[in-house]
C-alpha atoms as one frame of an Amber mdcrd trajectory, in Angstrom:
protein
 -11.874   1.945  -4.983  -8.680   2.750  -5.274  -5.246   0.571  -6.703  -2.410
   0.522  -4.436   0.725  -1.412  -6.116   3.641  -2.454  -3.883   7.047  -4.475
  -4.182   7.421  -8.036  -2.058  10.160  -9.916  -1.234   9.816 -13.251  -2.805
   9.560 -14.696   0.369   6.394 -12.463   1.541   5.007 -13.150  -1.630   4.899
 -16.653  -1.587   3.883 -16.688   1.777   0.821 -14.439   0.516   0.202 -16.750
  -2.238   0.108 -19.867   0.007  -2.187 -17.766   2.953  -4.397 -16.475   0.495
  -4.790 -20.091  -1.133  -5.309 -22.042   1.828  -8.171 -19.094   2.623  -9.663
 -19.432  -0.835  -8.951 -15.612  -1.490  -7.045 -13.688  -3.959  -4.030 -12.377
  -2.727  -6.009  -8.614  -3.157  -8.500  -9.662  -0.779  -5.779 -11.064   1.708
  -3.878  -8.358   1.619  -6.619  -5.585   2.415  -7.772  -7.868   5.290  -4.537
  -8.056   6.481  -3.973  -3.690   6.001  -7.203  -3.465   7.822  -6.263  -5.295
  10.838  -3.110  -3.820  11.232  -4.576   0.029  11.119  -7.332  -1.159  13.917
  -4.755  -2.514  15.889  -3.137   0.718  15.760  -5.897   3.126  16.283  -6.799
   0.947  19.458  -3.792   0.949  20.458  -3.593   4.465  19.872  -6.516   4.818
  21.934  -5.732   3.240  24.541  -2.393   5.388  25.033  -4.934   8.273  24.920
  -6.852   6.970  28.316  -3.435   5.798  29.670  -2.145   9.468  29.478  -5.588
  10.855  30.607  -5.158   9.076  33.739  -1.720   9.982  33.925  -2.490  13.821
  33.899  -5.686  13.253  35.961  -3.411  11.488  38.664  -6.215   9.158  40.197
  -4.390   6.455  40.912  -7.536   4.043  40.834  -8.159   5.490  37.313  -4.551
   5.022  36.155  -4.031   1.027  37.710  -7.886   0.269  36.033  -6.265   2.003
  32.452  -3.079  -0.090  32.950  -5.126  -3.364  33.274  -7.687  -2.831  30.378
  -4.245  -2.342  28.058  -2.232  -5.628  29.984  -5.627  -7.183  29.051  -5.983
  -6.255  25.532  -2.434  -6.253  24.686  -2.490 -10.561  26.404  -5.729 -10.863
  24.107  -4.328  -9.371  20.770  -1.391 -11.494  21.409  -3.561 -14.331  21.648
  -5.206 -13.250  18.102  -2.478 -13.198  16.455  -0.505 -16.574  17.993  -3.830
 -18.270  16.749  -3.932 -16.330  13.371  -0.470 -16.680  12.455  -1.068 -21.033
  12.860  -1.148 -22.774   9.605  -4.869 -23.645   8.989  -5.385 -27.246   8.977
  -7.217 -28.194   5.740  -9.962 -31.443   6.476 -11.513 -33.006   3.375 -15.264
 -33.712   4.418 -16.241 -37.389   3.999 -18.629 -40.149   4.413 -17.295 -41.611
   7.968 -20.466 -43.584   7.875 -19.634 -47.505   7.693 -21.577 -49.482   5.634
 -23.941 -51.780   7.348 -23.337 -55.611   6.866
């Protein structure tokens, strides 16, 4: 494994800190997560431009409206992924919710 050191803003880096608390990670472990997702998003989305400019120089028109919804799709899901990952996490404390019987 290698080390990769970087500057932050103070503001990224306490919003790091605080993410990678609420997650119970280091802020490494965030961080490579986070580097991860970003480089899939953008080999998919890489990808995707590939079939989208396939179809393009293939000129089926079937094949080029079918490549335009898969990416509408993906692109509306993604979106949704990251709406939802971007909300604070809501932290519960587990307890007895049992009553006592009289």
């Amino acid at each position: 494994m290698t080390t990769l050191n970087m500057r932050l803003d103070d503001e990224l880096e306490r919003r790091l800190a605080r993410e990678a608390g609420l997650a119970n990670q280091t802020r490494s472990e965030l961080a490579r997560a986070a580097i991860s997702d970003y480089l899939a998003q953008r080999e998919r989305r890489r990808f995707q431009d590939e079939i989208l400019r396939a179809a393009r120089a293939r000129g089926d028109r079937e094949a080029l409206e079918a490549a335009g919804e898969a990416l509408a799709t993906d692109n509306e899901a993604l979106e949704l992924a990251e709406h939802a990952a971007a909300q604070p996490m809501a932290r519960y404390r587990a307890g007895n919710s049992r009553r006592k019987k009289r």
